[in-house]
C-alpha positions as CSV (number, residue, x, y, z in Angstrom):
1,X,-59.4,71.3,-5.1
2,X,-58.6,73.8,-7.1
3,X,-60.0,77.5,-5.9
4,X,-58.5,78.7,-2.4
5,X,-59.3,82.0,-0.3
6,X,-57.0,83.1,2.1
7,X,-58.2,85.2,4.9
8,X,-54.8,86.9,6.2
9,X,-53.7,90.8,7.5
10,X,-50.8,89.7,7.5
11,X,-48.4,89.8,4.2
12,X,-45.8,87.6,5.6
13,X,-48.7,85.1,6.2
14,X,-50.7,85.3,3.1
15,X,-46.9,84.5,0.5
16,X,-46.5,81.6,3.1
17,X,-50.0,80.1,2.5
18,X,-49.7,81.7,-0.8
19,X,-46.5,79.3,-1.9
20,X,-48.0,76.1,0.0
21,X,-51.0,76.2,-2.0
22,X,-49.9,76.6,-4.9
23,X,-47.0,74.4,-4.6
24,X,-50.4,71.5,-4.0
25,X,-51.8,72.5,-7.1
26,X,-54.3,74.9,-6.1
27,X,-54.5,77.4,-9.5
28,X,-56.8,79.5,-8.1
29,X,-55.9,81.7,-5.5
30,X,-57.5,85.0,-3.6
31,X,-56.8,87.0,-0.7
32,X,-58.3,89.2,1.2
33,X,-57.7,90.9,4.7
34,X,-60.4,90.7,7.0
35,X,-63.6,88.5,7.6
36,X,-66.2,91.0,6.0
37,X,-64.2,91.2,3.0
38,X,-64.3,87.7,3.1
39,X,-68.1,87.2,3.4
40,X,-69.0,89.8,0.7
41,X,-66.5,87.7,-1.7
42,X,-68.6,84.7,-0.6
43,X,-71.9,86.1,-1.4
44,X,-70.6,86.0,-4.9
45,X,-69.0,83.2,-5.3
46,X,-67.4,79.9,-3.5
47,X,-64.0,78.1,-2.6
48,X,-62.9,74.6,-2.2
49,X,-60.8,75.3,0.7
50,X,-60.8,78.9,2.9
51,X,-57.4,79.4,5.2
52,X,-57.9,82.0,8.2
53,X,-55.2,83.1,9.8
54,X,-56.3,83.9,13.2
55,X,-56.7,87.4,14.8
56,X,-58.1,90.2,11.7
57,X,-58.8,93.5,12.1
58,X,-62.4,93.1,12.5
59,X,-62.5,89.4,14.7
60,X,-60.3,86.6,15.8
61,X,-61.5,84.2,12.9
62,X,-63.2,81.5,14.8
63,X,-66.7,82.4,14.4
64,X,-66.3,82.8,11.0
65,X,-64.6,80.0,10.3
66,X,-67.5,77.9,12.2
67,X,-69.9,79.4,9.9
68,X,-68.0,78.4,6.6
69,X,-67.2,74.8,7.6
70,X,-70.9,74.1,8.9
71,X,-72.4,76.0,6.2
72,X,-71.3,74.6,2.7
73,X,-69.1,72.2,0.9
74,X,-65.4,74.3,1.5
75,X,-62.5,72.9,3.8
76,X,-61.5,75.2,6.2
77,X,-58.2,75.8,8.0
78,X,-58.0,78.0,10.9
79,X,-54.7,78.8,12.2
80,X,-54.2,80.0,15.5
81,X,-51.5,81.1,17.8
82,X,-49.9,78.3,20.2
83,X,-51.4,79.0,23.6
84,X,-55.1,79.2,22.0
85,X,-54.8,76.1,20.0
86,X,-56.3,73.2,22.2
87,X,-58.8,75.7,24.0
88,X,-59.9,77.2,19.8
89,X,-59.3,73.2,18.5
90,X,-62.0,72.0,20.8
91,X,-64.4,74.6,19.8
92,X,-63.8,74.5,15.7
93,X,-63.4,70.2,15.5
94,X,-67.1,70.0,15.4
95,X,-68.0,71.8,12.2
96,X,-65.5,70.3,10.7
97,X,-62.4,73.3,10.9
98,X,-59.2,71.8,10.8
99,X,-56.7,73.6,13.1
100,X,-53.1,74.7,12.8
101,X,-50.9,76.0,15.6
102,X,-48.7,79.7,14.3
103,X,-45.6,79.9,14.3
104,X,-46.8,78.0,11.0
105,X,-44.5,74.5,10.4
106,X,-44.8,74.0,6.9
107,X,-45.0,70.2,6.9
108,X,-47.6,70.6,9.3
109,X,-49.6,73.0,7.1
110,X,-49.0,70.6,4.1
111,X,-50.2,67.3,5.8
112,X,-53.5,69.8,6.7
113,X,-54.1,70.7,3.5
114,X,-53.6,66.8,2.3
115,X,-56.1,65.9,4.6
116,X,-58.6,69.2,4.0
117,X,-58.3,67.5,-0.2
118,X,-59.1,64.0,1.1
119,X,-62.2,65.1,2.9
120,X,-63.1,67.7,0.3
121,X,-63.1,64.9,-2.1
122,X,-65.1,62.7,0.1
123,X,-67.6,65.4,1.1
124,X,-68.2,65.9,-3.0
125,X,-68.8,62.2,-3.4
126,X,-71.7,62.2,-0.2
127,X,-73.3,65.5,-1.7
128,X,-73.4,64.0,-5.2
129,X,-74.6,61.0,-3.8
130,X,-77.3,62.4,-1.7
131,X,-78.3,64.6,-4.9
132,X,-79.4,61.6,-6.8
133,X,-80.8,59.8,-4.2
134,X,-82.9,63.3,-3.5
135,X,-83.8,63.0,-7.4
136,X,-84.8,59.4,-7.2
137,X,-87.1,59.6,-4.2
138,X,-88.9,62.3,-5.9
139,X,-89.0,60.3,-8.5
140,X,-90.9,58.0,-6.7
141,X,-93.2,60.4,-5.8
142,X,-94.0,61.5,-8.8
143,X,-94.6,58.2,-10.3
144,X,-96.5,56.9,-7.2
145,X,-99.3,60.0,-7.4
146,X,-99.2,59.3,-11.0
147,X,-100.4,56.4,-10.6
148,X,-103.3,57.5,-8.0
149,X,-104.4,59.9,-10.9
150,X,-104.6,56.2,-13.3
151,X,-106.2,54.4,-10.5
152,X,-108.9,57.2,-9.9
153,X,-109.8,57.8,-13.1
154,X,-108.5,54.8,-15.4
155,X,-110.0,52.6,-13.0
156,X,-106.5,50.8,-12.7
157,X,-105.0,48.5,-10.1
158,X,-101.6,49.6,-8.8
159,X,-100.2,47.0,-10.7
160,X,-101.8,48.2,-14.2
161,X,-100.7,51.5,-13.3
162,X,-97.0,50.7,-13.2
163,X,-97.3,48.6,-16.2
164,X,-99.2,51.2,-18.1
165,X,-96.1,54.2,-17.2
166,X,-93.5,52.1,-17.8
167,X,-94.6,50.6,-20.5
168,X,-95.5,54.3,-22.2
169,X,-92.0,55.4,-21.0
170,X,-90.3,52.5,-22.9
171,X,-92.7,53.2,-25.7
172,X,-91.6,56.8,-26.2
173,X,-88.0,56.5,-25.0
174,X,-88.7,58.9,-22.2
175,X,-88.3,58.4,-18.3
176,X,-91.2,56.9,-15.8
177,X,-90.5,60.8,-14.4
178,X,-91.9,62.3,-17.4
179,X,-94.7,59.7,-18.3
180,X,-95.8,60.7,-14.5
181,X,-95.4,64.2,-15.5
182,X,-97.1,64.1,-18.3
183,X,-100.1,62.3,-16.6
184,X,-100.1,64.7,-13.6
185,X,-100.5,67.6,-16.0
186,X,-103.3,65.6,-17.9
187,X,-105.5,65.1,-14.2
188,X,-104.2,67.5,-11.8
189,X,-106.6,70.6,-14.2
């Protein structure tokens, strides 16, 4: 993690997050006051982890927070005062906010943010992961109608087909992807 946006009206608030943070090794750090602000800034850009403190000028926090967590690949940590904790908790655990009670204990805040780095780490890993499996599938896809185009008007088996692309591909050094590409753009006219 390295980019954090802090969601805070209060001062006091903001240094304390401010400190924690960067005491973990998060270099870069924004703040901002309420939960518009806060959107516009996303619009332009993203963070690895969000902190809201709870109750802005302009909403509570929750419903924002929500949207972050369920939206894209930043942590968020909502913290909220004591008496609304289990009741906001409930609500927030499944999109994935992590919770903190205010007053804010610091070692409570610091094993949060530990565990909002494991998962951002771990949530990385799955989208990468699901990225090149999204690739290779359409990989597939490509090379499998490529290989109707051969069979329709080479005449070719299924099996000939996949010989004949791969066989092209190791040829010219390129991928099965662009062999099927390349055939695609040759029938599909």
């Amino acid at each position: 993690m390295e980019t954090a946006l802090i969601v805070s009206n209060s001062d006091k608030a903001t240094a304390v997050f401010n400190e924690t943070l960067s005491s973990a090794a998060i270099t870069h750090i924004t703040a901002v006051k309420s939960c518009a602000e806060a959107r516009r800034l996303l619009l332009e850009r993203s963070f690895d982890l969000i902190v809201v403190n709870a109750m802005l000028k302009d909403e509570s926090g929750e419903r924002f927070s929500r949207h972050v967590a369920s939206s894209g690949l930043s942590q968020v940590i909502l913290a909220v005062k004591n008496e609304y904790f289990d009741e906001v908790s409930s609500v927030c655990e499944n999109d994935g906010v992590l919770t903190v009670s205010k007053p804010i204990n610091k070692a409570l805040f610091r094993s949060a943010l530990a565990f909002a780095k494991s998962a951002h780490s771990r949530v990385l890993r799955m989208h990468s992961e699901n990225s090149l499996l999204k690739r290779k599938i359409e990989d597939i896809r490509v090379i499998g109608r490529a290989k109707c185009m051969l069979i329709s008007f080479r005449g070719m088996n299924e099996q000939e087909a996949h010989r004949h692309i791969e066989k092209q591909a190791m040829d010219e050094r390129r991928t099965r992807r662009e062999i099927a590409e390349g055939i695609l753009n040759e029938y599909d006219k």
